[in-house]
C-alpha positions as CSV (number, residue, x, y, z in Angstrom):
1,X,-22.6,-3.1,11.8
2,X,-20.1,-0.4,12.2
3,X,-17.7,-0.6,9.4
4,X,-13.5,-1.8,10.4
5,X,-11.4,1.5,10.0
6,X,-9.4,2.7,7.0
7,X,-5.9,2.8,7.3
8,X,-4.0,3.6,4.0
9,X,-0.7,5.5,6.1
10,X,1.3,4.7,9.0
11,X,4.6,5.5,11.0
12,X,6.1,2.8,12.3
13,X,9.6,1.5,14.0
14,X,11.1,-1.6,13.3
15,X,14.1,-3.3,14.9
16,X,16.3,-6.1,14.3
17,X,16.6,-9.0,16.5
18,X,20.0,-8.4,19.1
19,X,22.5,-10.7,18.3
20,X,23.4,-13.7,21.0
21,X,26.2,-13.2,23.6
22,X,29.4,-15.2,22.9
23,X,29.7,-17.5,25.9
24,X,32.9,-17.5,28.0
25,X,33.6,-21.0,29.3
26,X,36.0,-23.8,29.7
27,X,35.9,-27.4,29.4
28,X,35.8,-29.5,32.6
29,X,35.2,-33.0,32.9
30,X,36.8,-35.8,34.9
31,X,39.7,-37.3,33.7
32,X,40.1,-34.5,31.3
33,X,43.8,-32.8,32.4
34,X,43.9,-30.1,30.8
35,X,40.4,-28.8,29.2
36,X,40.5,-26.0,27.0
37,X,37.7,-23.0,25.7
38,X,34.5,-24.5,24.8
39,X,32.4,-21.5,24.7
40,X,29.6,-21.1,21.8
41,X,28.9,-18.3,19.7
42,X,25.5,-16.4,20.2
43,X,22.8,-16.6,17.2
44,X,22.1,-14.0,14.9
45,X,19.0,-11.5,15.9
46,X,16.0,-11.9,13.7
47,X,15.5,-9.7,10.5
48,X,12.4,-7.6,10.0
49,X,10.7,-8.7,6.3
50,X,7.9,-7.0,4.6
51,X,5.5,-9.3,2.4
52,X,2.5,-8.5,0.4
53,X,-0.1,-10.6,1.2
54,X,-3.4,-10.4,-1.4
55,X,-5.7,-11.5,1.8
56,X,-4.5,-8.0,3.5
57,X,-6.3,-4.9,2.6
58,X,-5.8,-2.4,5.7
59,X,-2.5,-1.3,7.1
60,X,-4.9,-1.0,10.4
61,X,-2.7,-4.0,12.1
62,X,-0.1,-2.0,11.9
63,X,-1.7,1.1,12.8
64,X,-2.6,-0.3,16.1
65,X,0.9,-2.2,17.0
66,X,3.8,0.9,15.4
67,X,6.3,-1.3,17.3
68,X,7.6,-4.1,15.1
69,X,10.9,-6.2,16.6
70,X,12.3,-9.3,15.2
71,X,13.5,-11.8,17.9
72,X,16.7,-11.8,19.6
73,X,19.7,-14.4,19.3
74,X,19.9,-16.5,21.8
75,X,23.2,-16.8,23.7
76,X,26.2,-18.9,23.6
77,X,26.8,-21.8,25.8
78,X,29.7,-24.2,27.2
79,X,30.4,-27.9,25.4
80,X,30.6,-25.2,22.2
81,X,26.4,-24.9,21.8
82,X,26.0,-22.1,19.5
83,X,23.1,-20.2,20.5
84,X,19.8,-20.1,17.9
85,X,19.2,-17.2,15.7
86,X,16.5,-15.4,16.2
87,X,13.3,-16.1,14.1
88,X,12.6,-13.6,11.4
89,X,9.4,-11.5,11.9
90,X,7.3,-11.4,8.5
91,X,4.6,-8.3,8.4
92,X,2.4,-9.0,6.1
93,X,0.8,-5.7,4.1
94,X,-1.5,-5.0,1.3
95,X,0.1,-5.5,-2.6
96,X,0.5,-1.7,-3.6
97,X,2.6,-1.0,-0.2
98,X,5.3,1.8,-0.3
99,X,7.8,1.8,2.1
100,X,9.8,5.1,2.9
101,X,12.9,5.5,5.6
102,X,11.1,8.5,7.8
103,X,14.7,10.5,7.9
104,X,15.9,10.5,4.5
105,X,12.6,10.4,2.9
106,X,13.8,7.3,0.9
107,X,11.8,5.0,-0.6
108,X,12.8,1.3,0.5
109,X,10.7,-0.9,-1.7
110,X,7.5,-1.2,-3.4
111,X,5.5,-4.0,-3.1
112,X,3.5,-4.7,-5.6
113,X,3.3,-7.8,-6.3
114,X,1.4,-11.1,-4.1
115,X,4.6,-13.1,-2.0
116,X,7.3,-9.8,-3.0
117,X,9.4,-9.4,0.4
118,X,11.7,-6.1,1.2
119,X,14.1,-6.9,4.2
120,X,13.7,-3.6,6.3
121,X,16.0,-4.1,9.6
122,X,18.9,-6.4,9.5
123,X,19.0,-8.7,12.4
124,X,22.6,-8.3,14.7
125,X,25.4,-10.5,14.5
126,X,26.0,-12.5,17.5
127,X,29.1,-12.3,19.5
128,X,32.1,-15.0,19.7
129,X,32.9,-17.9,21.8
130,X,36.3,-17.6,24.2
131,X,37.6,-20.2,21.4
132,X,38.3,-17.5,18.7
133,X,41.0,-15.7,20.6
134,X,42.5,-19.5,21.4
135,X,46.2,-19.4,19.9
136,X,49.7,-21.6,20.7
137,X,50.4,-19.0,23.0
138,X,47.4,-18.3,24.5
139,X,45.7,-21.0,25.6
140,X,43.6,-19.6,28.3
141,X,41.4,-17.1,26.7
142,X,38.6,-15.4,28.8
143,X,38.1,-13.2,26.0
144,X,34.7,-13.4,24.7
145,X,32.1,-11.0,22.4
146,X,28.6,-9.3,23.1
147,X,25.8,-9.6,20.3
148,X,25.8,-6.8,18.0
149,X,21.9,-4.8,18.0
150,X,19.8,-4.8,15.7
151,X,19.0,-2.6,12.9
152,X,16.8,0.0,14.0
153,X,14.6,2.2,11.5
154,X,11.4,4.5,11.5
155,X,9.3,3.7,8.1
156,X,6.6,5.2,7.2
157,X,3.8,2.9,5.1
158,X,1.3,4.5,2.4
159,X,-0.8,2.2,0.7
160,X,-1.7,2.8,-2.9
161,X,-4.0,0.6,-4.6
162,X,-3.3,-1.8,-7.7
163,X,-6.5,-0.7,-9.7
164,X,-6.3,-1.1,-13.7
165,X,-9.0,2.3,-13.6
166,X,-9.5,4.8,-11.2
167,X,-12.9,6.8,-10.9
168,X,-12.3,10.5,-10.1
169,X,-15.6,13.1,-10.1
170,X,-16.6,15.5,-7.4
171,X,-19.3,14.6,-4.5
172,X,-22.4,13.4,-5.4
173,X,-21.0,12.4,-8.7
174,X,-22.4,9.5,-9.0
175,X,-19.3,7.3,-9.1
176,X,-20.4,4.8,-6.3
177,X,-23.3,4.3,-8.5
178,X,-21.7,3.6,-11.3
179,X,-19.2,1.4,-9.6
180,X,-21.8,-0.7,-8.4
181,X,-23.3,-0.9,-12.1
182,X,-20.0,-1.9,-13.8
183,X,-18.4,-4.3,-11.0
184,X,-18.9,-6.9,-8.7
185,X,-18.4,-4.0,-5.7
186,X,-21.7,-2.5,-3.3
187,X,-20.2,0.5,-2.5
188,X,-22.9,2.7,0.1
189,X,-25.1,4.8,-2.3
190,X,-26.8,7.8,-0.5
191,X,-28.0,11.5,-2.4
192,X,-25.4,13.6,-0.5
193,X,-22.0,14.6,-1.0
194,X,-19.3,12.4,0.9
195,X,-20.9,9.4,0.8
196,X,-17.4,7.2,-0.2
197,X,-15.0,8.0,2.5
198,X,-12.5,5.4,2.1
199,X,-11.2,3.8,-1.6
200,X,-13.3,0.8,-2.8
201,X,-12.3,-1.6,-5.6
202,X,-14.6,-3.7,-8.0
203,X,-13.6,-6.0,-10.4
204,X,-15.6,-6.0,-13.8
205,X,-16.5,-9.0,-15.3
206,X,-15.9,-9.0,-19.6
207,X,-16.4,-13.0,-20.3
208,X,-16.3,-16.2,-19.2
209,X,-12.6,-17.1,-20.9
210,X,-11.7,-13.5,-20.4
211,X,-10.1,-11.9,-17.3
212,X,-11.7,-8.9,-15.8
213,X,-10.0,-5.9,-14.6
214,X,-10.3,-3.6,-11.7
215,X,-11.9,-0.4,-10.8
216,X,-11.0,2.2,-7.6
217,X,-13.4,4.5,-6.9
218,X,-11.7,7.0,-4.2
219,X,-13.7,10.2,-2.5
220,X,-15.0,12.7,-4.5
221,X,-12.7,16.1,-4.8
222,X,-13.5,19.4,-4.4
223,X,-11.9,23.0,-5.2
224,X,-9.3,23.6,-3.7
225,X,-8.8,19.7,-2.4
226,X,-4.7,20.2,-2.9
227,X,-4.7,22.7,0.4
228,X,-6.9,20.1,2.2
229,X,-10.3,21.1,1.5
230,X,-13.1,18.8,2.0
231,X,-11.2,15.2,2.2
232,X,-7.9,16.9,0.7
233,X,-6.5,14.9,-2.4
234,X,-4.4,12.4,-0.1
235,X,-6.7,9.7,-1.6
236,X,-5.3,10.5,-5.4
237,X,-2.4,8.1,-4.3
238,X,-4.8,5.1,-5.0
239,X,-4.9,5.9,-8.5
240,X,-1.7,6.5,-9.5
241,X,-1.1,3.2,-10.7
242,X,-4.1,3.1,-12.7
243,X,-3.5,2.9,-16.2
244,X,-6.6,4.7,-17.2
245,X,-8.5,7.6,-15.4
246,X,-12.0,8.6,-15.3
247,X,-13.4,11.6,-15.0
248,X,-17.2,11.5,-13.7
249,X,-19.2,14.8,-14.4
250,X,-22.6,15.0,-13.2
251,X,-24.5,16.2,-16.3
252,X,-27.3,17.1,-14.9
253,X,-25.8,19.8,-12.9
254,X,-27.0,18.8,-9.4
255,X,-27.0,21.3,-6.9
256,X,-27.2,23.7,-9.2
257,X,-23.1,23.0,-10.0
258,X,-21.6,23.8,-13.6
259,X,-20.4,20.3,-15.1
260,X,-18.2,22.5,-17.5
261,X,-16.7,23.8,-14.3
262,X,-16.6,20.5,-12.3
263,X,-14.6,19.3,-15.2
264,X,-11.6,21.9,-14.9
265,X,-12.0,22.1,-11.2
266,X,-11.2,17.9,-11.8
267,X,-8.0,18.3,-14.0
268,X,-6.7,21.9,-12.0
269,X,-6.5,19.2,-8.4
270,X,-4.9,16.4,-10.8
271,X,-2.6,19.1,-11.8
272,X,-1.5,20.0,-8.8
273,X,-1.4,16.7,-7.6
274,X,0.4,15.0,-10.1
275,X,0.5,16.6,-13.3
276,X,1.9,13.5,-15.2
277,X,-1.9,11.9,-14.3
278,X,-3.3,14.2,-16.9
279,X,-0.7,12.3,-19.8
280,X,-2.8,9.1,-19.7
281,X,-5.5,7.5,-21.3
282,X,-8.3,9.5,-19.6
283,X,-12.3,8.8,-20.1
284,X,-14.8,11.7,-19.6
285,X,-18.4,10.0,-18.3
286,X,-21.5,11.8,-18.5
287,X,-23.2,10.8,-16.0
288,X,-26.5,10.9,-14.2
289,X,-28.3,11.6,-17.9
290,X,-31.9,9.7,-16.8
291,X,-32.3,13.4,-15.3
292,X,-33.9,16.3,-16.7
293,X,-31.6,19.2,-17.8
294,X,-28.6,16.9,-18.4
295,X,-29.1,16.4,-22.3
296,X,-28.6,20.3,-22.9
297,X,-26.3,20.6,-20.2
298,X,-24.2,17.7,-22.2
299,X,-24.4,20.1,-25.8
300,X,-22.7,22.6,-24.1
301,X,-20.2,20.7,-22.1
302,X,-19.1,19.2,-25.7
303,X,-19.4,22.6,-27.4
304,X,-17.0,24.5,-24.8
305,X,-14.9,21.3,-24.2
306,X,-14.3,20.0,-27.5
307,X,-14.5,16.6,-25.3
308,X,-17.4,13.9,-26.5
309,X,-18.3,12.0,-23.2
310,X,-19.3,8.7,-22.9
311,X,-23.4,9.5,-21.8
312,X,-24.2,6.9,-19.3
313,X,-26.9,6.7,-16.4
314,X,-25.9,4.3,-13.2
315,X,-29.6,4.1,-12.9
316,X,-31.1,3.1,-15.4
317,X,-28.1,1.3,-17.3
318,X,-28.0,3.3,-20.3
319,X,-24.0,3.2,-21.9
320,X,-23.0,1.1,-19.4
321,X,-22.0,-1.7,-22.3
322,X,-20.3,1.3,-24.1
323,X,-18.5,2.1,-21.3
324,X,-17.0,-0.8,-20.5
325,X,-16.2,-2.1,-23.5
326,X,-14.0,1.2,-23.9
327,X,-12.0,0.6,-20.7
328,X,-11.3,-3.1,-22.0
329,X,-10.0,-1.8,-25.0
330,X,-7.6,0.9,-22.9
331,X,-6.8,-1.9,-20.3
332,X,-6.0,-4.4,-22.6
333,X,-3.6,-2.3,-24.3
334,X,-1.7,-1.3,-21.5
335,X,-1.8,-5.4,-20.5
């Protein structure tokens, strides 16, 4: 089965609901002499609302449908009916949705947490009844008021995801695999480079009276990512919230690649992408050590690194307990 597009950015333009027309009328009824202004006041236009919603993963709705309008007031009428306001339209989006105004740059809201709403485009105000302008010398009004439009914006959406640890390595790190040995997640395995091409999240089980925490693994990097090579780095934005990195090298130097080098070539693309991602707690994970070459290959990456890596194998299972149990430490202290 074909897998549902990725959609972690989107432009959009949203628009408040048009206010109701004031009505212009007069009251006439039999028997009535003299019957003044009785025309209602429009409703208020609808306001555009952002909510996150856990059950949404994908700005893809939104990718498909960039035109989001609240509804419209509806107009005045005579007898003084005030027209309804116009129903609010609620977008739902993914928890970990920034929202930026597309002309100033600025950012409107994060939402972050399930049910947390950001009111994007106010709805208009609707317009007066002829019974406003009614005073003891003018009795007759015919003046009346037009609903006021709506709020109009362009937004653009970029979803980052709420992870507790983000998995950053090259391609063909390995990081799928050991995804899938730590967490509940099945990410696609496959012995070439690019196999993850969107970000996938697993939650890691620690205990049955304990709560688990969350892993991202996002596409693997590459030299030069920052200028766009390969994927680019636009997927580091899914692990900026994490509150612990790590770094899988590929100990056995598959490919004939340098895990020294892989290492730096890692923290140079964080560096340019976000220096401030090198400041926190950060695990190095040897991976991939069920393979020949990669227990020498790990003396010298400790010997030129000064850096002692957690040696695990996705395979085979080896460290994974060790592993874990140091992210629960570094998770639970940033609880």
């Amino acid at each position: 089965m074909k897998n549902r597009k990725f959609v972690d950015t989107v432009a959009i333009q949203v628009a408040g609901g048009r206010g109701g027309n004031g009505c212009l009328s007069f009251r006439r009824e039999k028997y009535v002499a003299k019957g003044g202004p009785d025309g209602g006041d429009g409703g208020h236009g609808g306001s555009v609302i952002f909510r996150a919603d856990p059950n949404t993963d994908s700005l893809i709705a939104l990718f498909f449908n960039p035109q989001q309008r609240a509804e419209d007031g509806i107009h005045g009428k005579g007898k003084k009916m005030h027209g309804r306001n116009g129903h609010d339209l609620v977008v739902c989006v993914p928890c970990g949705t920034e929202i930026r105004e597309m002309d100033t740059n600025l950012v409107l809201g994060d939402l972050t947490e399930p049910g947390q709403e950001l009111l994007v485009a106010h709805g208009g105000k609707g317009g007066m009844g002829n019974p406003h302008w009614q005073t003891n010398t003018h009795q007759t009004p015919y003046e009346h008021s037009e609903g006021e439009p709506g709020e109009e914006k362009s937004v653009r959406l970029d979803l980052k995801l709420i992870a507790d640890v983000g998995l950053v390595g090259m391609p063909n790190a390995g990081k799928s695999s050991l995804l899938g040995a730590i967490s509940n997640a099945h990410p696609r395995v496959a012995p070439y480079a690019f196999t993850t091409l969107n970000p996938i999240i697993g939650t890691v089980q620690t205990g049955e009276f304990t709560p688990g925490f969350t892993v991202a693994d996002i596409p693997g990097l590459i030299k030069d990512a920052h200028k766009g090579v390969g994927l680019g780095d636009r997927f580091l934005r899914h692990v900026e919230r994490s509150a612990c990195l790590t770094l899988v090298i590929d100990m056995a130097g598959s490919e004939g690649r340098d895990p020294v080098e892989d290492y730096e070539i890692l923290c140079e693309e964080l560096r340019f992408y976000r220096a401030d991602l090198l400041e926190r707690h950060f695990i190095v994970v040897a991976n991939k050590m069920d393979l020949p070459g990669a227990e020498d290959n790990l003396a010298v990456f400790r010997k030129k690194t000064g850096l002692k890596p957690i040696p695990v194998s996705a395979v085979t299972g080896d460290g994974i307990g060790t592993f874990k149990k140091r992210l629960l430490r570094i998770v639970a202290r940033n609880a």
